[in-house]
N, C-alpha and C positions, 0 to 999 in steps of 0.2 A: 504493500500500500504506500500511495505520497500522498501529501498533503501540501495544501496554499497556505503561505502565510503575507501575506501582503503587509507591506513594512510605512509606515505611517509618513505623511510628505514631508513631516517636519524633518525628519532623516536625514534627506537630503541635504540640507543645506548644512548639518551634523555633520555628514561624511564629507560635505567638501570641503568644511575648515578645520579638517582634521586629516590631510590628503598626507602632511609627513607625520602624523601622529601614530595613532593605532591602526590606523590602515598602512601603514608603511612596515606595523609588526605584524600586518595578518598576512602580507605578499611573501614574510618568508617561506609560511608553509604550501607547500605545491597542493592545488585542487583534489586531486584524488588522495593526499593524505587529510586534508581536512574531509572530505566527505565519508571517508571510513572512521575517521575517529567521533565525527557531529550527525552523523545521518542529515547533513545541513548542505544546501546547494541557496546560492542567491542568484538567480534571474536576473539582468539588466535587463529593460522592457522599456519603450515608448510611449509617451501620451497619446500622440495624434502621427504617425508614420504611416497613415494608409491602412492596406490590410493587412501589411505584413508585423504591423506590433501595434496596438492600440488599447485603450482602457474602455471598459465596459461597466464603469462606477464602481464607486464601493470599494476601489483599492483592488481589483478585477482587470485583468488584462487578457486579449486574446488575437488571434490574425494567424498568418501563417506560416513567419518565424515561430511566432511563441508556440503556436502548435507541434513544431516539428523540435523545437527544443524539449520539450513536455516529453514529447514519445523518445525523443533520443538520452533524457535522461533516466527516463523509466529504464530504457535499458541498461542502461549504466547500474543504477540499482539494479538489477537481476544479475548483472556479470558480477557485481560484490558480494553478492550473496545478502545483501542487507532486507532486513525486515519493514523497513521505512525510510522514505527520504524523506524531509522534507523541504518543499522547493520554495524560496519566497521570494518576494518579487520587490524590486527595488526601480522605483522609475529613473532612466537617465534621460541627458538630453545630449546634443549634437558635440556639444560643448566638451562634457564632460564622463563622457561616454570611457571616452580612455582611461583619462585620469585614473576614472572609480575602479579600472576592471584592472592595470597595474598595481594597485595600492590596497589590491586586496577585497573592497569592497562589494564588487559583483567577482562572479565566478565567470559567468558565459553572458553575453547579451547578445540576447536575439531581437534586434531593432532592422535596423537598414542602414548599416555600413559597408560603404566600397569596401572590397579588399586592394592594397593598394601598396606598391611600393614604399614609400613614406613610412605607412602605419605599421606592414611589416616589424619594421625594425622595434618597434614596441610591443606589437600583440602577434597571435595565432588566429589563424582563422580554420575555420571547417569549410570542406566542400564548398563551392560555390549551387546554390539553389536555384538563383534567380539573378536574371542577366534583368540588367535595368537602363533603359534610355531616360537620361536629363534632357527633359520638355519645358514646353511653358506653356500655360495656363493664361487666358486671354476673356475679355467680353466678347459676345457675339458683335452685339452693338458696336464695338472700338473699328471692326474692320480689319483689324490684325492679323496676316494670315504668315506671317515669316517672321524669324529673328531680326532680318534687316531693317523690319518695320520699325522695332523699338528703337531707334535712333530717338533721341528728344523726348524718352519717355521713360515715367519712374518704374524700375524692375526692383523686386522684393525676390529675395532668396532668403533661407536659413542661415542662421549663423552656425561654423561649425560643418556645413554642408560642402561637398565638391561644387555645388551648384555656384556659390558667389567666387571661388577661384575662377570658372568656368565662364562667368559672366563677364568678368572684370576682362578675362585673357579673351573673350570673342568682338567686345568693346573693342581692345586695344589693338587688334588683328586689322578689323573693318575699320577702325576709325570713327568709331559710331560715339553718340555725344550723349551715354545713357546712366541716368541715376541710379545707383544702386541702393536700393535699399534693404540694411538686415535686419530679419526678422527674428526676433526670440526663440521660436518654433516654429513649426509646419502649421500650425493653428493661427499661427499671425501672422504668416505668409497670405493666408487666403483672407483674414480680415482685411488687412491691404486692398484685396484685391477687389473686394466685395463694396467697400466701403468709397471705393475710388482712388485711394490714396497712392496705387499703384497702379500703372496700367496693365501689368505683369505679374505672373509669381512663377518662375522657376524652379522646377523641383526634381525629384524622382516621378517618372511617368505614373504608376501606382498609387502615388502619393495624389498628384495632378486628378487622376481616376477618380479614387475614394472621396476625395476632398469635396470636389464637384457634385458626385451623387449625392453628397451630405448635406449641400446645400440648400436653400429653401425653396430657387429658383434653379435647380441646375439647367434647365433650358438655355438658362442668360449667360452660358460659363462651356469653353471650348480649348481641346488641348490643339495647338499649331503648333507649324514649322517643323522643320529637320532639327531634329536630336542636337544638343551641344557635344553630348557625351555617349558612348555606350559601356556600360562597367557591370562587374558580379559581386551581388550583396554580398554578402555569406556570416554567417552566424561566429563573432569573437572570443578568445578566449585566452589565457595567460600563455605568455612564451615561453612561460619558466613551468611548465605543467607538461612536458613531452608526452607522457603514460598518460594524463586524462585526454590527451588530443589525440590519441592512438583510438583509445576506447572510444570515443565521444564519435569520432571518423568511424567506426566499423557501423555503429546504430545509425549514419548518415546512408552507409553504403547497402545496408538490409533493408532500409526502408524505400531506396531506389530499387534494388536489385525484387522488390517484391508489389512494387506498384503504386507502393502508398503512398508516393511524394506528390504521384498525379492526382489520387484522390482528397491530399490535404488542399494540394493546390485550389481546386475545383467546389475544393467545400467553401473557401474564401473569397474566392474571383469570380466564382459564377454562380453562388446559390445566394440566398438573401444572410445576410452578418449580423448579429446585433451591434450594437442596443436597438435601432430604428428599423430594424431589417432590409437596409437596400441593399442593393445587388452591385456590384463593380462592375461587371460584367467586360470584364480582360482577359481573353482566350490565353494562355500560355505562349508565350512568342516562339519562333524556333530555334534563336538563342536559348531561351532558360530550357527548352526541351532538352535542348546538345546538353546543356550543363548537368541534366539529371543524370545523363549517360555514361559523363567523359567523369563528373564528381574528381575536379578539379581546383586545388587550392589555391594555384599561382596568381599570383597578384594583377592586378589589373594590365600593367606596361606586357603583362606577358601573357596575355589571356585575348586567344584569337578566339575572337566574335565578328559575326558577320554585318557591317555597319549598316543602316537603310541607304 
């Protein structure tokens, strides 16, 4: 048996001023010996990430990271032979995503982070899951149907995200005269956008998706233009943990090698989600298909995908 335990918001900002404190003595010990010694796993999870990590009230999170993290820890418990895990969940944000999962603080987070050369040098990643195109997010009304349009118009991306390196460096490329503005999270990315304050909001295409369906009016709300980026999420985890990345990869690899990645997929993307039950309705592209197959870690610079 596991259980939830969902860790209270005030935490957060506990664990981040405390990033060389006791979180800097909980990173000595490698994940799999903490997890045999506590029957204790922490989840890094998302508030608002689309469907692939999001909250569902009450300290409750789900999508289809957190799902695939869920079963790939279950299996973890069954290869230790433990009686109980218990998994709790700690929200992170773009920002701080790293920090907490170096310092001890989360174990794995399953949010929507590129794996990426840079980030390498700090964390582990599992398999790549899900290849993801950086889109942008537009009014119908604006008329906006390409990146080139945003010339003289204010763009909203995450702070924390590849999207405002991405924005900054296609700016400077084109020569285009465009406001960047960051946004706290993926939830005030599309307030921006809603509100007018932006003409724009850049994000992961999923993100772009969910966001939109969520909306009050998503009729009034369209994803355009060719991709900034095309990159592979994949679920994080401590560099200094080699044997829990072993393990943690094999329940990535059973649960490709048996089907179920297409049916978690499918339970997020294209059936109705809560809380509100809408539907995303984003077929699995033939990237993230390839990535089920190949369950491939390499970093972005080295991860051949096929661009649009």
């Amino acid at each position: 048996m596991y259980r939830h335990t969902p860790r209270p918001a005030q935490f957060l900002l506990t664990a981040a001023a405390l990033l060389l404190g006791i979180g800097a003595a909980q990173a000595q010990q490698d994940t799999l010996t903490k997890i045999k010694s506590t029957s204790t796993v922490t989840m890094g999870v998302r508030e608002a990430s689309g469907a692939m990590s999001f909250t569902t009230g009450n300290g409750k999170y789900a999508g289809f990271h957190v799902d695939v993290c869920e079963r790939a820890l279950q299996g973890v418990q069954k290869a230790l032979g433990l009686p109980r895990l218990d998994i709790q969940y700690q929200m992170v944000t773009a920002q701080n995503r790293i920090p907490l999962l170096t310092n001890g603080t989360v174990d794995v987070e399953c949010g929507t982070t590129t794996n990426n050369v840079a980030r390498q040098k700090e964390v582990a990643f599992a398999p790549t899951l899900y290849v993801e195109e950086v889109r942008t997010a537009v009014t119908v009304a604006s008329g906006i149907t390409s990146a080139d349009q945003l010339a003289g118009k204010s763009v909203a991306a995450t702070a924390g995200a590849t999207a405002v390196p991405l924005v900054r460096k296609y700016a400077k490329e084109k020569g285009l005269d465009i406001q960047l503005l960051v946004a706290k999270d993926n939830a005030e990315c599309f307030i921006m956008l809603e509100s007018g304050r932006a003409q724009a909001c850049v994000a992961d295409g999923q993100i772009l998706a969910t966001g939109i369906a969520r909306m009050r009016e998503p009729g009034k709300y369209r994803v355009v233009g060719e991709p900034f980026n095309v990159e592979p999420l994949a679920i994080m985890m401590s560099k200094d943990s080699p044997e829990f990345k072993k393990l943690f990869d094999a329940q990535i690899a059973s649960l490709s090698a048996s089907g179920e990645i297409a049916r978690i997929y499918d339970r997020w993307f294209m059936q109705p989600i809560p809380p509100n039950g809408i539907t995303v309705n984003l077929p699995a592209s033939a990237n993230t298909q390839a990535a089920w197959a190949q369950l491939s870690d390499k970093p972005m610079e080295a991860y051949q995908v096929a661009k649009p």
